[in-house]
N, C-alpha and C positions, 0 to 999 in steps of 0.2 A: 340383465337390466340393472340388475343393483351392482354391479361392476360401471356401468355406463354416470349412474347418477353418481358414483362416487367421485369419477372424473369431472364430473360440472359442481360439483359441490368443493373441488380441490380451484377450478378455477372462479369461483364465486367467494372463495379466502381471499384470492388475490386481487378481485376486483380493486376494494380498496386505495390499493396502492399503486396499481396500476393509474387508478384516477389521481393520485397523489403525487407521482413521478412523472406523468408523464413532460415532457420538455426539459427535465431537469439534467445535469450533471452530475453523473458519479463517476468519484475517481476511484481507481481498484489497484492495489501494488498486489504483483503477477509476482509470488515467488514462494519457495520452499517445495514442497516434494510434487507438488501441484505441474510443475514445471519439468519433472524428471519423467513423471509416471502415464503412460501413451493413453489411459480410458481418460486418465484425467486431463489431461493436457487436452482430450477432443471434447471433455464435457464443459471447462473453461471454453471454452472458444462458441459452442454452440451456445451458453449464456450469453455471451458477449453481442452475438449476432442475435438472438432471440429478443436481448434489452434494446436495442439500436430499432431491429423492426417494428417495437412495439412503442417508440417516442421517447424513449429514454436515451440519453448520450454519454455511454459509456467513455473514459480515456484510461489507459492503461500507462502503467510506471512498472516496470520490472528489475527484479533483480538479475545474479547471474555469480556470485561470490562461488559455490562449489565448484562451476565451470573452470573460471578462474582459474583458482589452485589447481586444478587438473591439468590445464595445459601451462601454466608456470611449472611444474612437477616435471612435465614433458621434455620439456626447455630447460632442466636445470637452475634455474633463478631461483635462488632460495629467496622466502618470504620471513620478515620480522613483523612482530605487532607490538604496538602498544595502546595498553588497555582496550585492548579487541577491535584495534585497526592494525590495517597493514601498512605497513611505511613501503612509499611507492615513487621509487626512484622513475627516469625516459623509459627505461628499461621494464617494468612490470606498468606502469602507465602502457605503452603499447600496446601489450597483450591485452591490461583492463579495455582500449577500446579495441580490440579486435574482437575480443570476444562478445561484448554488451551490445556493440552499434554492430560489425561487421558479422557475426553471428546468432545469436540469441534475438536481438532484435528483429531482424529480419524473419528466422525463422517464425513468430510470433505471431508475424502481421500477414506470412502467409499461410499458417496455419488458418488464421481468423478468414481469409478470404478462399481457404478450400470447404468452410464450412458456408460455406454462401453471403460473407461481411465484406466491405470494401476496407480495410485497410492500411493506413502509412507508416510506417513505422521511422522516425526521429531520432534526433540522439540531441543533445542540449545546446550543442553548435549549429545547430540546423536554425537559421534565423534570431541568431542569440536569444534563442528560449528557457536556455539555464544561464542566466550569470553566476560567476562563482568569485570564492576568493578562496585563498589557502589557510586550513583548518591546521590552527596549533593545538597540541593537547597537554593536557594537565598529568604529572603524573604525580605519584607516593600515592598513598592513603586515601582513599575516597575524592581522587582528584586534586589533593591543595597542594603538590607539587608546584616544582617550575615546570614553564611551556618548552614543548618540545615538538620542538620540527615535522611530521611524519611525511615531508615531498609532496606529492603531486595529490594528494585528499583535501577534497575542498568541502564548504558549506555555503548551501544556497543566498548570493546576495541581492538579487530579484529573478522574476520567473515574466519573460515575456507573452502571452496568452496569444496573442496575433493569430500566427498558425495554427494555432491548436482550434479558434475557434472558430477560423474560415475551414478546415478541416472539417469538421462539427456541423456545420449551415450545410456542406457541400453532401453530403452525410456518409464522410468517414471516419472509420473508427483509428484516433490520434494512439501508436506504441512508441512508450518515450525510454529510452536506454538514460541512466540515469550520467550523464556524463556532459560536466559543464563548463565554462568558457570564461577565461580573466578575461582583465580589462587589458591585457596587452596579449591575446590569444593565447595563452598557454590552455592546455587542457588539463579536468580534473575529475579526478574518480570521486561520485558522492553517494553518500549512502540513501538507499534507494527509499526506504522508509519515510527519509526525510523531505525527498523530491517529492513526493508523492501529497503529502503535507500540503508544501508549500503550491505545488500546482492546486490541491485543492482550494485553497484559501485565494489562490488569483480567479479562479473561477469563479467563486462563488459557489462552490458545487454544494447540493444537497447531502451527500452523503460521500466518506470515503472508508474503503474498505480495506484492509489488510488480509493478508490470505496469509496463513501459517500452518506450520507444524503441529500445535496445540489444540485442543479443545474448547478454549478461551479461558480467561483470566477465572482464578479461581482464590475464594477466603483462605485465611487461615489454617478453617477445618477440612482444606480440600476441598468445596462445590465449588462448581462453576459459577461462577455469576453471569445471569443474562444479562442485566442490565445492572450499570451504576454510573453514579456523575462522578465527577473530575475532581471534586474536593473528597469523598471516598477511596477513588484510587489514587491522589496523592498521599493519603492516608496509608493505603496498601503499599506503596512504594517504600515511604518514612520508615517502615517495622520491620521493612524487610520480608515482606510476604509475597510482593513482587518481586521473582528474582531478577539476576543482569540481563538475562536472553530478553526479557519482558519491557524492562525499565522503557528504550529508545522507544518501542512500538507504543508504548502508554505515554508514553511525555510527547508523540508525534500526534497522536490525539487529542491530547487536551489543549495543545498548541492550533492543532487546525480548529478544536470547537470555539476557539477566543479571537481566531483568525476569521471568523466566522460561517464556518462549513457545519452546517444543521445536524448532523448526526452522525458519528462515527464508529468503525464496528471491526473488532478484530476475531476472524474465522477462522473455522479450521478446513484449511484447502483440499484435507487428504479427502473431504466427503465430493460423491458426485455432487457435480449439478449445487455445487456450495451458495453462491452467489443468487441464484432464484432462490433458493431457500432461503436463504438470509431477508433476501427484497422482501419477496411474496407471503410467506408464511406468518406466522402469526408466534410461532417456537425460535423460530430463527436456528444459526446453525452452531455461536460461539457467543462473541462477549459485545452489548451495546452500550458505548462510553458516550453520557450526554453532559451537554453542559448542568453544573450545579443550579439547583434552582430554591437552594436556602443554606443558610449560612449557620442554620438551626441543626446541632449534629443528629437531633431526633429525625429530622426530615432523610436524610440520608439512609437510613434503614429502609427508608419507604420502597429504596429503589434496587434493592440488592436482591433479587426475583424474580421482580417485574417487569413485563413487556411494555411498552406502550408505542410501537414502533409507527406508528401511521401520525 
């Protein structure tokens, strides 16, 4: 019996939020080991379908970069980067959409609908839902370089919402490969982090969520932090305590909380069942970036701890 009451006492944590989400939009980028690993990959998906049934409308943005490289490897096309993009000639552009929209994609959205979900999976040409334009980069020293070319990598210049939210009403769950469309149809490989971002900020979504490698963002002395606002971790960025793997994922959060997406959260994918955790519990699973709410640096300690997710 005391096994039974535990179980109504774990869904009585989640009422809460449950009443707080329900109708809302969360956006989720699907990627890092979450995406290779078979329990996990079935415990993403039955989240997914679990949020959708319970009034919640989940959209997914995923990655697919180790894929990538494995079958560029396959094929012989060698890869170059700069400053941790790859320059991507017709030639590796091809592969990037075969793999994102003609594989990964697709595998995603049926994944999502073997576990009892409905659904579609997208890619940014699909009803010019990703405009793009072509992304120059900085190079030398901390970027103050000249611009340099890297080909077919773009960054998002509007996000069209249309389908995604007739999608949404019709009640399918929208998988967006992160691959977007000039103004004279060329295609462009974008970095998924970033789509994900900006799709949230068209929605309006409640919450967007990052899935990772990590355990979330952590101080100085090594802890995790559960929670902190945006003028803190531009501070952690500044000193160098956030390193480069971190930087995009943190500047793509403080960017959707100013775009105005209510709460942002970067987890660590490798746990089951990550994404309920994160919503419903009260511990959550990684790191919650909220918008600053004083400009007083005493106030910011406040939040370097603490939960206040509902």
């Amino acid at each position: 019996m005391e096994d039974l009451i535990a179980k109504a006492d774990v869904l009585l944590e989640a009422l809460p939020y449950l009443r707080r989400f329900s109708g809302k939009i969360i956006v989720v980028k699907y990627g890092g080991h979450a995406m290779t690993d078979e329990r996990l990959k079935a415990s993403f998906a039955q989240d997914i379908v679990l949020l959708k049934y319970i009034g919640i409308n989940p959209v997914i943005v995923h990655g697919g970069g180790p894929q990538i490289a494995q079958l560029l490897g396959q094929l012989g096309i060698q890869s170059q980067f700069v400053r941790g993009m790859r320059v991507t000639d017709q030639a590796t552009m091809d592969v990037v959409e075969m793999v994102l929209v003609g594989k990964i994609n697709k595998e995603i959205a049926n994944l999502i609908t073997h576990h009892g979900g409905r659904a579609v999976g997208l890619s940014g040409k699909d009803d010019k839902l990703i405009l793009a334009r072509r992304l120059t980069v900085a190079t030398g020293k901390s970027g103050k370089g000249g611009k340099v070319d890297i080909g077919l990598v773009g960054e998002v210049r509007a996000i069209n919402p249309t389908v995604i939210e007739t999608l949404d009403r019709d009640g399918f769950i929208p998988v967006i490969a992160p691959v977007g469309v000039g103004e004279d149809g060329e295609t462009y490989n974008i970095n998924a982090d970033h789509v994900a971002g900006e799709v949230a900020e068209a929605l309006h979504a409640e919450k967007l969520i990052l899935l990772t490698d990590v355990d979330g963002i952590r101080d100085a002395q090594g802890n995790v932090l559960r929670t902190l606002d945006s003028d803190y971790a531009q501070d952690l960025v500044r000193d160098g305590v956030i390193g480069e793997g971190m930087i995009p994922k943190v500047e793509c959060c403080i960017d959707a909380l100013q775009g105005g997406v209510h709460k942002t959260h970067i987890i660590d994918g490798r746990v089951r069942h990550a994404l309920l955790l994160e919503i419903f519990t009260d511990e959550g699973v990684g790191t919650e970036v909220v918008r600053a709410s004083s400009k007083d640096p005493r106030a910011k300690t406040k939040v370097r701890g603490l939960r206040a997710k509902a």
